[in-house]
VOGU-3710 file (C-alpha; in Angstrom, 3 decimals, decimal comma):
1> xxxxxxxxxx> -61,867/-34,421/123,755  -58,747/-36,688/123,846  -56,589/-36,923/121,650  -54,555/-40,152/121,007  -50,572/-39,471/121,340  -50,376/-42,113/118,385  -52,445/-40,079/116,086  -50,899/-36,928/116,931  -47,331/-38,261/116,449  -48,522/-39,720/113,120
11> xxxxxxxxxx> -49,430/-36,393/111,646  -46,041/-34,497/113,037  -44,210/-37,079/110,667  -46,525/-36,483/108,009  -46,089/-33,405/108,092  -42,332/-33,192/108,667  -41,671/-35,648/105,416  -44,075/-33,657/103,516  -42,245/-30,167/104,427  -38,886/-32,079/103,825
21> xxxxxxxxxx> -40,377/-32,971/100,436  -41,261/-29,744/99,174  -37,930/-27,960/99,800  -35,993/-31,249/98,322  -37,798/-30,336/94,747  -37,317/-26,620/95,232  -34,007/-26,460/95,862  -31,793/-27,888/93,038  -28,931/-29,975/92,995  -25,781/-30,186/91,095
31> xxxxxxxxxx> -26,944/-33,548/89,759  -30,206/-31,567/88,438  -28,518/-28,781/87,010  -25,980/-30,211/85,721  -26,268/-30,220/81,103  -25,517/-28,186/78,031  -27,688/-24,481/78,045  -27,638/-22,526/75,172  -27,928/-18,619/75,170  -30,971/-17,501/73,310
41> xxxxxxxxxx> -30,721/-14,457/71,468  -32,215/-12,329/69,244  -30,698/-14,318/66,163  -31,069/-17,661/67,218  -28,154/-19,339/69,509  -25,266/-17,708/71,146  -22,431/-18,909/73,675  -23,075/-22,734/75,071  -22,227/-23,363/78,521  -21,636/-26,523/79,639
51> xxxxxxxxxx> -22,242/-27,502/83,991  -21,119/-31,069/85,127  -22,259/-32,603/88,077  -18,859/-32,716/90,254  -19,023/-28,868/89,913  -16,307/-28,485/86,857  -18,029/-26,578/83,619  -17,037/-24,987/80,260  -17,977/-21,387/80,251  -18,613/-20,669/76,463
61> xxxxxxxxxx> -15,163/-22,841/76,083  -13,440/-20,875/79,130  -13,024/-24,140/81,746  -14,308/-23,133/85,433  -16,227/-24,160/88,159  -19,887/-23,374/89,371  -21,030/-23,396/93,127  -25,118/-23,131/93,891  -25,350/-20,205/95,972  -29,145/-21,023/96,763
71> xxxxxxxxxx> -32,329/-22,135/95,268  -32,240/-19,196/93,042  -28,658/-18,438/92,357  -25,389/-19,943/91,230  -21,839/-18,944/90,467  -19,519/-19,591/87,917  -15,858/-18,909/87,869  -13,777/-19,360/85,169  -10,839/-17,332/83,156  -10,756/-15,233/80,446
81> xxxxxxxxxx> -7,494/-13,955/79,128  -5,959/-14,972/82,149  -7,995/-12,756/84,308  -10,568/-14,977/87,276  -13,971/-14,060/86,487  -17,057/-14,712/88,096  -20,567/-14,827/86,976  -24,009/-14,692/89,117  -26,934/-16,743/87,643  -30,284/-17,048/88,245
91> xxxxxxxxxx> -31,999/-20,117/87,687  -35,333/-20,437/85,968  -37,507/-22,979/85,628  -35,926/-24,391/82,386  -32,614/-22,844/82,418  -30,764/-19,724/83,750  -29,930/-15,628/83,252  -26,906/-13,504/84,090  -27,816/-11,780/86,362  -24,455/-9,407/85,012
101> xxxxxxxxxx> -25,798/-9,271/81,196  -29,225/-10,477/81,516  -28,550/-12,810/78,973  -31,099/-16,102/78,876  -29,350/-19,576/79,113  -31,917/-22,257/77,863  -31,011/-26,004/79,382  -30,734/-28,280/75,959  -29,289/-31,742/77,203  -28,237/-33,578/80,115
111> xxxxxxxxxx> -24,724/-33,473/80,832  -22,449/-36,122/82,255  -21,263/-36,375/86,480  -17,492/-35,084/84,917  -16,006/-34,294/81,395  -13,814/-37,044/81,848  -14,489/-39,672/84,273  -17,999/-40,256/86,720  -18,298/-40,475/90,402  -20,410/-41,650/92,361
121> xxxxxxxxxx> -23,749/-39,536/93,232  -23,711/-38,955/97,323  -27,422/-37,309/97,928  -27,972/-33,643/98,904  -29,442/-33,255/102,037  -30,677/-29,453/102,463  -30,540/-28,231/106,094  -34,350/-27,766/106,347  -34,480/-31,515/105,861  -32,125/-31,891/108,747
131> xxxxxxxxxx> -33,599/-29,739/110,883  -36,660/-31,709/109,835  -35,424/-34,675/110,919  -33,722/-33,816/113,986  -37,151/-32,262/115,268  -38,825/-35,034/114,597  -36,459/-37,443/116,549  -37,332/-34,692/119,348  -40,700/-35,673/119,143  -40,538/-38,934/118,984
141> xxxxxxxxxx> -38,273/-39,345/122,099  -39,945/-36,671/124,460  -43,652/-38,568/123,421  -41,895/-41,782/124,389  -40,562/-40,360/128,075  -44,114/-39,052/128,451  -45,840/-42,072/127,600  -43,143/-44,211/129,909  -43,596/-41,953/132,686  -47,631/-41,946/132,564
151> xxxxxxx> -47,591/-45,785/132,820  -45,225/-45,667/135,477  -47,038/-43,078/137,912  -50,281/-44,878/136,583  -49,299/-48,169/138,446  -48,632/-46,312/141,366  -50,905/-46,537/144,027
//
């Protein structure tokens, strides 16, 4: 059975752009994860922690910054007392926990880019997607020397 090259090329990108797809939505972004969360507790509401976009946050008033480690974890450093301190999160589907006290950080509202000014948005790319895309410009340029060079020798006497 033969198989056309066009066909087969077709489904690599399909299936490339799908992949890159899938691990765009799963991993999240500062713009995604950026709002206001609210600790739930066992009497209702407890410390409110606020994440911004460019990275900047209010750590139950303490002012800090918050990196995403992965598509599970983040970090937030801030000071308390003078003393750095940083805290280990793990993100859930509609908020966060410490992973340090366990405690359960509901998302509330969207927050702005910044507390004080915005900036502009520059996408994420993660480096599956890259990788992705660097494959599949692989693949497109090796199936184009193969196709060149089968027309070539097929002219040949």
């Amino acid at each position: 059975m033969k198989i056309n090259v066009w066909k087969l090329l077709g489904l690599v990108f399909i299936a490339i752009f799908a992949l890159s797809a899938a691990n765009a939505s799963a991993t999240p972004t500062m713009s995604s994860m950026a709002g206001t969360y609210v600790e739930q507790t066992s009497g209702g509401t407890g410390y409110t922690i606020i994440l911004y976009a460019n990275g900047t946050g209010l750590f139950s008033s303490h002012s800090g910054t918050w990196t995403i480690l992965n598509s599970t974890t983040f970090e937030g450093s801030y000071y308390v007392l003078g003393e750095p301190t940083n805290s280990i999160f793990t993100i859930t589907k509609n908020g966060f926990t410490s992973v340090q006290t366990g405690n359960v950080y509901v998302k509330t509202a969207s927050a702005s880019s910044s507390p004080a000014t915005s900036t502009p948005q520059i996408p994420e790319f993660s480096s599956t997607a890259l990788a992705s895309l660097a494959a599949a410009a692989v693949v497109v340029v090796l199936c184009t020397i193969g196709l060149a060079a089968k027309k070539r020798y097929a002219k040949m006497p």
